[in-house]
N, C-alpha and C positions, 0 to 999 in steps of 0.2 A: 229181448232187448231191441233198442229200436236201431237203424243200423239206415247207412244214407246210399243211397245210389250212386254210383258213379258217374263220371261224365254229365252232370246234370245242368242245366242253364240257370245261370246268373242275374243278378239284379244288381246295380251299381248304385249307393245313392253316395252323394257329399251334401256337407252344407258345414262353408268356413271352416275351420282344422278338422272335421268330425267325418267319416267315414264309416259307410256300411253295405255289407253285402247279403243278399235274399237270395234265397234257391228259390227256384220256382216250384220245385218238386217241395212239398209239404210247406211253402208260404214261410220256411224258414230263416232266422236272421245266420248266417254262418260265418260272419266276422263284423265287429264294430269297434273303434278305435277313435279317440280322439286324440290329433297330434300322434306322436309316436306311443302312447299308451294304447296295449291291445286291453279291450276289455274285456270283450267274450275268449275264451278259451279256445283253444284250436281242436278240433275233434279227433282221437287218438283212438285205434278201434281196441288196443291193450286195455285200454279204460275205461273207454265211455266213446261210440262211433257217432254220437251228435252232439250237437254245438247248443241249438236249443228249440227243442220240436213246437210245435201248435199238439194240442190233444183235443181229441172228440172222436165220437160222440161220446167216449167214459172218459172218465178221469179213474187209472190205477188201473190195479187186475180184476180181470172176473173169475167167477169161481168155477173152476173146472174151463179156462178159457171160452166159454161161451159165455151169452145172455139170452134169456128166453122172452119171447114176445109173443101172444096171442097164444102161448100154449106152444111155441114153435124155439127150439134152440139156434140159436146163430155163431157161427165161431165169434170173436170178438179180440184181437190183438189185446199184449197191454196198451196203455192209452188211446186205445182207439184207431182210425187208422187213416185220418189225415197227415199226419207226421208222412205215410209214406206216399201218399196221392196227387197226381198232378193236378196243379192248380193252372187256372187259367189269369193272365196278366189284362184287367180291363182297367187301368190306368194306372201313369209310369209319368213324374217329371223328375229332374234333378234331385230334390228332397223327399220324395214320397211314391210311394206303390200301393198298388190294389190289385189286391187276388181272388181268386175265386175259385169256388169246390163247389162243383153242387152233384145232385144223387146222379147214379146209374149203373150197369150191371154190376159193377166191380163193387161199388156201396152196399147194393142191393142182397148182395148175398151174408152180408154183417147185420145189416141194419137196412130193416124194409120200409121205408119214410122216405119220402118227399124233402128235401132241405137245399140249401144254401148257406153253405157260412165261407163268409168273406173277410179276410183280413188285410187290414192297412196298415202300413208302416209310414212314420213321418218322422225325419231326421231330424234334430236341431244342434247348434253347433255343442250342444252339454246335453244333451239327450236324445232317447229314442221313446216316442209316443205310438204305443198300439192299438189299437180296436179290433175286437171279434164280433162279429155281427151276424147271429145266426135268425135266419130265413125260414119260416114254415108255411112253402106254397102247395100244401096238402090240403085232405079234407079231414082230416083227423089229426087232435093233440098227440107231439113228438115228446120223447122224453129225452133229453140230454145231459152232458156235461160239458164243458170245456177248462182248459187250462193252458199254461204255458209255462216253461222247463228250458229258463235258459240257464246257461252253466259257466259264470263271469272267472275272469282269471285270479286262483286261489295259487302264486302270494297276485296281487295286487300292486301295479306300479312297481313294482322290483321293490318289495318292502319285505322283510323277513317274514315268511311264513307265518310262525309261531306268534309275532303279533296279531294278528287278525281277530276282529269281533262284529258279529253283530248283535244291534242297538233297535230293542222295537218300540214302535211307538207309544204302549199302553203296555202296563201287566198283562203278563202272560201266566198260564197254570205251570206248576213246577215238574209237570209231568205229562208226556204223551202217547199212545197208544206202542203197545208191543204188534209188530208188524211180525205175522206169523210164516210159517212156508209156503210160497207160493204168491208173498204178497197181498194176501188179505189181514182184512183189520180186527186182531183177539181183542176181548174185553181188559186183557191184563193189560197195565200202564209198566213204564220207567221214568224214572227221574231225568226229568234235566239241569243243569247246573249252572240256572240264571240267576247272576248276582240282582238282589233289588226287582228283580219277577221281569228284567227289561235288557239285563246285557249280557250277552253268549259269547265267552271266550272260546274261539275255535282250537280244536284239536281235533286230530283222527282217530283220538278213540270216542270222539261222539256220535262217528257214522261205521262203528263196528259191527252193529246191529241194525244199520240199512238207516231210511230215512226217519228225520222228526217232524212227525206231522203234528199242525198246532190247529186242530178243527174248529170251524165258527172261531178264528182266532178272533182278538176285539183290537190288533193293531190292524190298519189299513195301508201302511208302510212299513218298510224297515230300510236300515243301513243296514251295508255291508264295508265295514272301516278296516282298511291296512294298520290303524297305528300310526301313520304320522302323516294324519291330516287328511289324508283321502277316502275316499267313499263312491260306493255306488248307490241310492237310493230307488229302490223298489215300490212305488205308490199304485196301488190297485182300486179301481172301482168294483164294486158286486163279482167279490171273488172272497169268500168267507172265508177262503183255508188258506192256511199260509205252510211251504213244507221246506226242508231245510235235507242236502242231500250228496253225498260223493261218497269218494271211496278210501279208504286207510293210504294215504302217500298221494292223492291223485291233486294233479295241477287243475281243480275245479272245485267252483261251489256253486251249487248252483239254490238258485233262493225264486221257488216256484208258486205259482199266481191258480188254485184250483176252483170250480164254483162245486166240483164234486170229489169224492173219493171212492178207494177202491172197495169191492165186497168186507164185509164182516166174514169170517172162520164160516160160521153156517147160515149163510143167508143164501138159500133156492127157488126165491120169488120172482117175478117178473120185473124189468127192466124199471115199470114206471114205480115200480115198488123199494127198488136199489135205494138206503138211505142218501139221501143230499141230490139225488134229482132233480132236474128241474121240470117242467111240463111247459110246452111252449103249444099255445093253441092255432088252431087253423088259422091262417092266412097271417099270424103274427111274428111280431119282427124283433130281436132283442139285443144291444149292444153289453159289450163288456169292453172295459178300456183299464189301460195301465202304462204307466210311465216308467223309466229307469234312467236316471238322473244322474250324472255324474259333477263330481263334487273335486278339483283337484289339490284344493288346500292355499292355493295362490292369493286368493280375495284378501283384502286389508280388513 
């Protein structure tokens, strides 16, 4: 479980009623609010001890917590291990930050590559705009993943719970992967209970069985609707999996942006071999960007 540091340093941004704060330990957003509405959930270690991590260089679990590269095993956290790494702050105004991770001993013993990934954050008074922007100043193709897992406050605006839906943009399949022990991904599927292939009535018995992952989803957003009018919209660029994720009773949902997932049940191939990898070659440079939009129902 991924789990926050204490005592860590802060990042303040505003812009007009909208509010938000960054750890600098893992480039994390750990509160955003507009006006008196908290959006992100407050991090509870009973539940859930993060708000909403950065993932890399995997996305999910590995199998037997390692990855192997060149023939060589590496331990390998779940999501990888930017979530817990100090990032360096190389620009900071009122509405916006820039962070930076790049390799060294502590990396080096996970994941032996050369990198840089840097993430932005840009306030706006109805939104928070990201970018991950992974770096390969090596001599050899890296293989990666990244994601991000933030966990927005489930009820919503102080709206009853049990109204809550999300709303995707395109059909979805009616079914998703069975997530087996240990968090790798079995061949067996389950149903899900999408009215019209497009809108997911929330309840806690839909995360009894852990998260729903929607892979190579074919929506590029989704809403996350209270019920009476409001919303948070999740728009992603070059992030193909969409995954949907808490816990039975927990004040969080979080509606997560992946370009990779975790091992299949028996997959013990090498890292660049992990299905939904990506390959970033020498000296190349690659963005991933996504928005989360906030909707309050006020507009005429």
């Amino acid at each position: 479980m991924l789990s926050r540091m204490p005592n860590e340093d802060l990042i303040h941004l505003e812009c007009g009623p909208a509010r938000a704060t960054i750890a600098i330990r893992g480039a994390e957003p750990v509160a955003w609010r507009v006006g008196d509405v908290p959006l992100l959930w407050t991090a509870d270690p009973a539940w859930w001890a993060r708000t909403s991590p950065i993932l890399f260089p995997v996305v999910g679990w590995s199998r037997g917590g390692a990855v192997r590269i060149d023939g060589t095993a590496y331990p390998m956290p779940v999501h990888g291990f930017a979530a817990g790494s100090g990032f360096t702050v190389v620009d900071h105004a009122a509405d916006r930050v820039r962070l930076e991770l790049t390799d060294g001993d502590g990396t080096r013993r996970h994941y032996p590559f050369a990198f840089r990934l840097t993430v932005e954050w840009r306030l706006a008074a109805d939104r928070m705009d990201g970018c991950l922007t992974v770096d390969n100043p090596g001599e050899r193709a890296m293989p990666y993943a990244v994601g991000l897992h933030p966990g927005f406050s489930w009820p919503l605006a102080g709206a009853p719970r049990d109204g809550h839906r999300v709303v995707f943009e395109r059909v979805e399949p009616g079914t998703v992967p069975v997530i087996a022990p240990g968090g790798l991904f079995s061949t067996a599927r389950r149903p899900v209970p999408l009215r019209d292939g497009r809108v997911l009535a929330l309840d806690d018995a839909l995360f009894a069985k852990d998260a729903l992952c929607f892979l190579d989803a074919a929506s590029h957003h989704v809403r996350f609707e209270n019920g009476q009018g409001q919303a948070i919209t999740v728009a992603s660029d070059d992030f193909p999996h969409l995954a949907l994720w808490s816990r039975p009773g927990a004040p969080f949902l979080s509606v997560e942006s992946w370009t990779g997932h975790g091992d299949p049940v028996d997959f013990s191939g090498e890292l660049i071999d992990r299905p939904s990898m990506r390959l970033l070659a020498a000296g190349a440079s690659v963005h991933h960007r996504l928005s989360w939009l906030w909707e309050d129902g006020s507009a005429p």
